[in-house]
DORO-393358 format. One record per residue (C-alpha): residue in three letters; x, y, z. Coordinates in nm, 2 decimals. Layout:
! DORO-393358
+------+--------+--------+--------+
: rest :     xx :     yy :     zz :
+------+--------+--------+--------+
:  ala :      X :      Y :      Z :
...
+------+--------+--------+--------+
END
This chain:
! DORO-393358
+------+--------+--------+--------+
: rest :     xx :     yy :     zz :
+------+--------+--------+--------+
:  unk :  -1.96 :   1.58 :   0.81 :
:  unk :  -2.02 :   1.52 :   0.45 :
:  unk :  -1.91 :   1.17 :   0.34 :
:  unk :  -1.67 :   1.25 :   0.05 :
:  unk :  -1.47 :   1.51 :   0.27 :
:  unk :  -1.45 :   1.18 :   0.57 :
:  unk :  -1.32 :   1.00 :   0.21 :
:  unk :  -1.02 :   1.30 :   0.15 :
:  unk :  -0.96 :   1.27 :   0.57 :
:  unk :  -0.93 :   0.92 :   0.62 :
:  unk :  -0.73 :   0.87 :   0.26 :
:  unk :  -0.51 :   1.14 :   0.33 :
:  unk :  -0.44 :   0.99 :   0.69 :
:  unk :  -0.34 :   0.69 :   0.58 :
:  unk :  -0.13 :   0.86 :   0.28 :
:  unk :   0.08 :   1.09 :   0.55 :
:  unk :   0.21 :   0.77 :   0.72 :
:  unk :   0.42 :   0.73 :   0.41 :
:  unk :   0.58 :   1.09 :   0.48 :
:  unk :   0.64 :   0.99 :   0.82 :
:  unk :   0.82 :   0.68 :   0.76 :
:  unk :   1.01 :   0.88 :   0.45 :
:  unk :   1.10 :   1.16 :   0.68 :
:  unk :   1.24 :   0.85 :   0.92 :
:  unk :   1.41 :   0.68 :   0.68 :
:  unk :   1.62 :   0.98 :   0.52 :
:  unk :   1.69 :   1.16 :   0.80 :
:  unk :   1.82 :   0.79 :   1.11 :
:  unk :   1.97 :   0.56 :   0.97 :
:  unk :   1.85 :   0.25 :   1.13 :
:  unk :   1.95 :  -0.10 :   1.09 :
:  unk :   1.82 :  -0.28 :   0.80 :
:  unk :   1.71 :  -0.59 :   1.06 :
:  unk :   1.44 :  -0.34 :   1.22 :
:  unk :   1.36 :  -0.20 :   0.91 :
:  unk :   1.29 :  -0.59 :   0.75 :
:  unk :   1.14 :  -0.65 :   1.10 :
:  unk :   0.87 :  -0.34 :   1.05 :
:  unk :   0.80 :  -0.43 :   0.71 :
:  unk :   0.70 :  -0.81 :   0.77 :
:  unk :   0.48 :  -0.67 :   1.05 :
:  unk :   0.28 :  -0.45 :   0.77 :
:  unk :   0.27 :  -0.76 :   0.56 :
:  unk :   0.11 :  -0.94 :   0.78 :
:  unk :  -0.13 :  -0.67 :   0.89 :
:  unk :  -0.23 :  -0.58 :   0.56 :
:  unk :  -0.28 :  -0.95 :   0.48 :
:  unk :  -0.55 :  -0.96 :   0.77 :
:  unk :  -0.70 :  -0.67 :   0.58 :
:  unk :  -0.69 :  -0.83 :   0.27 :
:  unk :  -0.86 :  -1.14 :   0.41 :
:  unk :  -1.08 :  -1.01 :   0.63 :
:  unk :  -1.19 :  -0.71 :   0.53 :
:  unk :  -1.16 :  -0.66 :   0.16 :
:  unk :  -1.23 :  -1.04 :  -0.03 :
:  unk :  -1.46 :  -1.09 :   0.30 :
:  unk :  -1.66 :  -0.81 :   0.26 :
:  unk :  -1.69 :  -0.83 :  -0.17 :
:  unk :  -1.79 :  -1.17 :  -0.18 :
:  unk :  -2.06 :  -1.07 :   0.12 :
:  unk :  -2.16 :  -0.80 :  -0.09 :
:  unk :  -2.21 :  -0.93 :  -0.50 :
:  unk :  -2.11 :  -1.34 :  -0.41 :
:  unk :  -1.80 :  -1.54 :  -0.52 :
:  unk :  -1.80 :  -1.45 :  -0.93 :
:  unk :  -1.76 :  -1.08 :  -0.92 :
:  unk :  -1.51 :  -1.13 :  -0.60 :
:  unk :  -1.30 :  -1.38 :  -0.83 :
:  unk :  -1.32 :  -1.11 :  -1.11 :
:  unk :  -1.25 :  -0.81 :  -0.91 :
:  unk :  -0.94 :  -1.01 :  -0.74 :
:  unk :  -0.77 :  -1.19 :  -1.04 :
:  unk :  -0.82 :  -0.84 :  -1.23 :
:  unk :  -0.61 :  -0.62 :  -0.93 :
:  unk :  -0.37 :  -0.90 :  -0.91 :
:  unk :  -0.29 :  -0.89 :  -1.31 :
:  unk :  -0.32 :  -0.52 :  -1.33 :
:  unk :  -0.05 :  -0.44 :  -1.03 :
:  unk :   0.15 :  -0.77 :  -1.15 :
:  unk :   0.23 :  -0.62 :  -1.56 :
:  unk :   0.23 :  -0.19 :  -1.46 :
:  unk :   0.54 :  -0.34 :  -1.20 :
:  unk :   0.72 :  -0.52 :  -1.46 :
:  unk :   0.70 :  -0.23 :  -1.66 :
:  unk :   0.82 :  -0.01 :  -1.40 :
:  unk :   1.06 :  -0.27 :  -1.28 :
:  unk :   1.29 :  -0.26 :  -1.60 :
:  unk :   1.26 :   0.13 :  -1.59 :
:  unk :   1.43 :   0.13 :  -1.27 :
:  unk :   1.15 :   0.08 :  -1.01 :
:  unk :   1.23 :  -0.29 :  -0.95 :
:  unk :   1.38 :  -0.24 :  -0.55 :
:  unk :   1.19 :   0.11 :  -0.53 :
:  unk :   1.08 :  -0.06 :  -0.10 :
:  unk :   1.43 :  -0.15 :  -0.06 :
:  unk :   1.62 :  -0.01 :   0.19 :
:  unk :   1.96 :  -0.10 :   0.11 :
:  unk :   2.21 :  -0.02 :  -0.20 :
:  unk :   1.98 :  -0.19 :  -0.47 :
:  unk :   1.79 :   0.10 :  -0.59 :
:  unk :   1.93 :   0.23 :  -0.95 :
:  unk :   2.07 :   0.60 :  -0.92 :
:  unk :   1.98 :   0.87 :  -1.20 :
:  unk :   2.27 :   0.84 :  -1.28 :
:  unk :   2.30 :   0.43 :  -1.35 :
:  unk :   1.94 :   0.45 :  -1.54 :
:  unk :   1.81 :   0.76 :  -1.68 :
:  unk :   1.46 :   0.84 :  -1.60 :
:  unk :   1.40 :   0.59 :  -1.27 :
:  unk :   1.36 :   0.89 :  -1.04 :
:  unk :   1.00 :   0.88 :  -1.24 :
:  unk :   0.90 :   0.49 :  -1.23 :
:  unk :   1.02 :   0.53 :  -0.84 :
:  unk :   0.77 :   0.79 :  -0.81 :
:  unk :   0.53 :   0.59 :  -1.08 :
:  unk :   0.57 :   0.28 :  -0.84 :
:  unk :   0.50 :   0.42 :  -0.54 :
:  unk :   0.18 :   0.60 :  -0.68 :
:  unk :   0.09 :   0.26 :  -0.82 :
:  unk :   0.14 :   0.07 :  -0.47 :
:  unk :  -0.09 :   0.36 :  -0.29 :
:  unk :  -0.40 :   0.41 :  -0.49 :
:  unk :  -0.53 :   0.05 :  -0.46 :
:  unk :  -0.53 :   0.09 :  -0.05 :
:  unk :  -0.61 :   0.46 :  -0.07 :
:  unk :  -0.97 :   0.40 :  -0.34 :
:  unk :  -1.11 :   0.07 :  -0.10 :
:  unk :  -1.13 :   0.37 :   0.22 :
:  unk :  -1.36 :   0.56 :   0.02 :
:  unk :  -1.52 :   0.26 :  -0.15 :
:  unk :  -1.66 :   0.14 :   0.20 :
:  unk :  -1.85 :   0.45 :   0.27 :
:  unk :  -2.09 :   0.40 :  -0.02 :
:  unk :  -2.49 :   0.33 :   0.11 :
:  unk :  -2.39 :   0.54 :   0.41 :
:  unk :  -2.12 :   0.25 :   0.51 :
:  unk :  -1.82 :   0.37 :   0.80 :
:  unk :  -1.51 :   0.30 :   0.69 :
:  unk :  -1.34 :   0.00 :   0.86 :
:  unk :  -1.11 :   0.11 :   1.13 :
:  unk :  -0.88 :  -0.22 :   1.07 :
:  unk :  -0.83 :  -0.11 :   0.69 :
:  unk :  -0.75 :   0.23 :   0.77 :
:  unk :  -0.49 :   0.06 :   1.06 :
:  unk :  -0.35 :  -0.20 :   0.81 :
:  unk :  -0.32 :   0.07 :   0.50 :
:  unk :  -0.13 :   0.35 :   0.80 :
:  unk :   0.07 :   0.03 :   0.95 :
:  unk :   0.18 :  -0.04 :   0.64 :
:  unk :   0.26 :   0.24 :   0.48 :
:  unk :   0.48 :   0.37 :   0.73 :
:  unk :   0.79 :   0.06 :   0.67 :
:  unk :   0.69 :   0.13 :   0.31 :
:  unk :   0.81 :   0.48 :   0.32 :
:  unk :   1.07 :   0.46 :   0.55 :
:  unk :   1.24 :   0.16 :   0.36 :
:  unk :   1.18 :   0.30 :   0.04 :
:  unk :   1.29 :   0.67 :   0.17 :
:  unk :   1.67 :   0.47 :   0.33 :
:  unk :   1.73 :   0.34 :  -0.03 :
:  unk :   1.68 :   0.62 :  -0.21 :
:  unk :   1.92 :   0.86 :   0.00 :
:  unk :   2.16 :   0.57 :  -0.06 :
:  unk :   2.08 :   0.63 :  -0.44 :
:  unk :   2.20 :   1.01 :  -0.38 :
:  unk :   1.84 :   1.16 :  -0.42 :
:  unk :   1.81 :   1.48 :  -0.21 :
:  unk :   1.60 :   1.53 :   0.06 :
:  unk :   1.37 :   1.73 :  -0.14 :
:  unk :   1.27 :   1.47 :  -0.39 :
:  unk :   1.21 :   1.24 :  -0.14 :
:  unk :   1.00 :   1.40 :   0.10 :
:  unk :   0.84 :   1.61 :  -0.20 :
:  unk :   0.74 :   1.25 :  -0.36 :
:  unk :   0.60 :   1.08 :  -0.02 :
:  unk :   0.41 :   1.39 :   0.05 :
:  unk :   0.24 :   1.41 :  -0.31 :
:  unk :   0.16 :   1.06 :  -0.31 :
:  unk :  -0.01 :   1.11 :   0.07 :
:  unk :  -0.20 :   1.41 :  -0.14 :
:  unk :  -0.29 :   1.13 :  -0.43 :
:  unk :  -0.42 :   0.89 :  -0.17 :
:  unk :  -0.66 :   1.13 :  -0.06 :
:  unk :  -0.76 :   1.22 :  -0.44 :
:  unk :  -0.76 :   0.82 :  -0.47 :
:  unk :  -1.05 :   0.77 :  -0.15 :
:  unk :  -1.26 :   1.04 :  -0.29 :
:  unk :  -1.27 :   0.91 :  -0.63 :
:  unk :  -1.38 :   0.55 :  -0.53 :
:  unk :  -1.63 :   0.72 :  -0.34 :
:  unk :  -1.75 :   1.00 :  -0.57 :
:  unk :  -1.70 :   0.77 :  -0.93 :
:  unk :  -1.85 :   0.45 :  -0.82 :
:  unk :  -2.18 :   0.60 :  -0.55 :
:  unk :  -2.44 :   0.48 :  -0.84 :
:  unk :  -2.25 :   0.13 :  -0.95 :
:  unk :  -2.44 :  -0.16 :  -0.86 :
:  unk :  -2.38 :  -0.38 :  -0.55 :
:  unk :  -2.18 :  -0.63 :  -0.78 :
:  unk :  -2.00 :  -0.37 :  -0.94 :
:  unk :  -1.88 :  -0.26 :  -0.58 :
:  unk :  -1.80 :  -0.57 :  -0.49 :
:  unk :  -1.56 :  -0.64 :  -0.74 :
:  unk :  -1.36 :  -0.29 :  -0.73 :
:  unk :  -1.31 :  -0.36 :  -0.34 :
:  unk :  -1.18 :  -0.72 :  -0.49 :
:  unk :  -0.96 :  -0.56 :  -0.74 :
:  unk :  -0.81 :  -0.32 :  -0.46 :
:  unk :  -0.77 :  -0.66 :  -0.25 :
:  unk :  -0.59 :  -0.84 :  -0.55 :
:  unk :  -0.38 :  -0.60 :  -0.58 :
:  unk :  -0.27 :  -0.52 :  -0.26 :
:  unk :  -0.23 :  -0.90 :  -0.19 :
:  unk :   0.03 :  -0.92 :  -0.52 :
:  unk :   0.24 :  -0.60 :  -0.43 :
:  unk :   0.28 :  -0.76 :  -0.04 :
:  unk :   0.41 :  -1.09 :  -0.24 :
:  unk :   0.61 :  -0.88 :  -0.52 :
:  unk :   0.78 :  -0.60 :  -0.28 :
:  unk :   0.70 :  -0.62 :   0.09 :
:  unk :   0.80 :  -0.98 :   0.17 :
:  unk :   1.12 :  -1.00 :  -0.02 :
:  unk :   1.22 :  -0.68 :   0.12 :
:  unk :   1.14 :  -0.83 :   0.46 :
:  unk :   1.29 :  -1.15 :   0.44 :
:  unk :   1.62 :  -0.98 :   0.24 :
:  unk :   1.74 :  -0.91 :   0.68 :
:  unk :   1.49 :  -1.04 :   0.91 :
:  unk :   1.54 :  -1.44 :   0.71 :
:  unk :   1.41 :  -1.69 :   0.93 :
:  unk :   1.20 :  -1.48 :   1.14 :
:  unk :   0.99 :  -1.28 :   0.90 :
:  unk :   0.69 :  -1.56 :   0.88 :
:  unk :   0.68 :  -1.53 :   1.27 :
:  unk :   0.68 :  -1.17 :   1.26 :
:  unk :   0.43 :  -1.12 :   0.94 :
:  unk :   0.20 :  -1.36 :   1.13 :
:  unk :   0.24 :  -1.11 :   1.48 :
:  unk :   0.08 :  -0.86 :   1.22 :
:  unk :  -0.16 :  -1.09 :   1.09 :
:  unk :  -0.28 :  -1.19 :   1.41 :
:  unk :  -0.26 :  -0.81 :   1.58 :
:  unk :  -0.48 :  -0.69 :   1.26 :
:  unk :  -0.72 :  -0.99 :   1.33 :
:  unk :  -0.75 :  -0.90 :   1.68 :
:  unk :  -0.88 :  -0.51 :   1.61 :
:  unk :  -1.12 :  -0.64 :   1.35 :
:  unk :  -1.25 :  -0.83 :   1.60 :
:  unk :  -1.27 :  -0.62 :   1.94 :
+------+--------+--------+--------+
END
């Protein structure tokens, strides 16, 4: 099977656990303790990935100084497009409870909603098709962490915004083009970057890892630890330590 259509396939499966936990999430309600409980798992999870697979695996490929780069770049990039998106209306888009701003209260967040979720995929979605360059597999334990995660990410996001009055149609029409995206996303880091040099590489899969490590610490934790309190370190280290586990079997 050609490489760049194993890119669209393995993006777009990690993409569709976001329409699965959106499809969850609007249509049960379930308590907001399991909900915090799920997400601290993904944290942890994608964490492992972060660490293990993504700043692991840059610094093994171009050394520490394009890692560092790559890394502090992802992290500053994600950290200023949320602020943006935050005062436009974004600012609880993962949150599951009655946080998130309705049309109504702020004109125009529908779209940083939809701009924020786009901008929380794309990092995890572009690193899948990154590591099939020079005829690389991609990493089960990403593809685990980015599906894992993406599931409490949807679902969370998908309970809040019902309690924001969007219709069903908005949601799942949102989570189901950003699945599409995520595929678009994999294929492009493997079709843009096939000729970069090794360094080059390196620091994009650093970039995706700095930025995936900011949003956990901007939007996944906080949501976590908003119900599940005292027991979302335990829990975000369960994840940590199951992600850990499958990297290394």
């Amino acid at each position: 099977m050609p490489e760049v259509v194993q890119a669209a396939g393995w993006g777009l499966l990690a993409g569709s656990a976001l329409v699965v936990g959106a499809l969850v999430g609007y249509l049960v309600r379930i308590p907001a303790r399991v909900v915090a409980g799920v997400m601290a798992f993904g944290s942890g999870v994608l964490l492992s990935a972060v660490s293990f697979e993504l700043i692991a695996e840059a610094n093994e490929r171009g050394g520490l100084t394009p890692t560092v780069i790559g890394a502090v770049t992802g992290a500053v990039v994600y950290a200023g497009a949320n602020m943006l998106l935050a005062r436009r209306g974004a600012r609880h888009r993962k949150r599951s409870g009655g946080q998130q701003s309705s049309e109504e209260e702020q004109p125009g967040s529908g779209t940083a909603i939809a701009l924020g979720a786009l901008l929380d995929g794309v990092p995890e979605s572009m690193v899948i098709g990154v590591s099939l360059l020079g005829g690389g597999t991609v990493s089960a334990v990403t593809v685990a962490a980015v599906f894992i995660s993406n599931v409490p990410e949807g679902l969370s996001s998908a309970a809040g915004m019902r309690r924001a009055g969007r219709g069903r149609r908005y949601v799942l029409g949102l989570w189901g083009g950003i699945a599409v995206i995520s595929a678009a996303a994999s294929v492009f880091g493997y079709a843009v970057l096939g000729d970069a040099p090794v360094s080059v590489l390196a620091a994009v899969t650093a970039l995706a890892g700095g930025a995936i490590l900011t949003m956990i610490a901007d939007t996944m934790i906080p949501e976590a630890f908003e119900d599940a309190h005292l027991l979302t370190g335990l829990i975000t280290m369960v994840g940590f330590l199951a992600a850990f586990a499958l990297s290394h079997a």
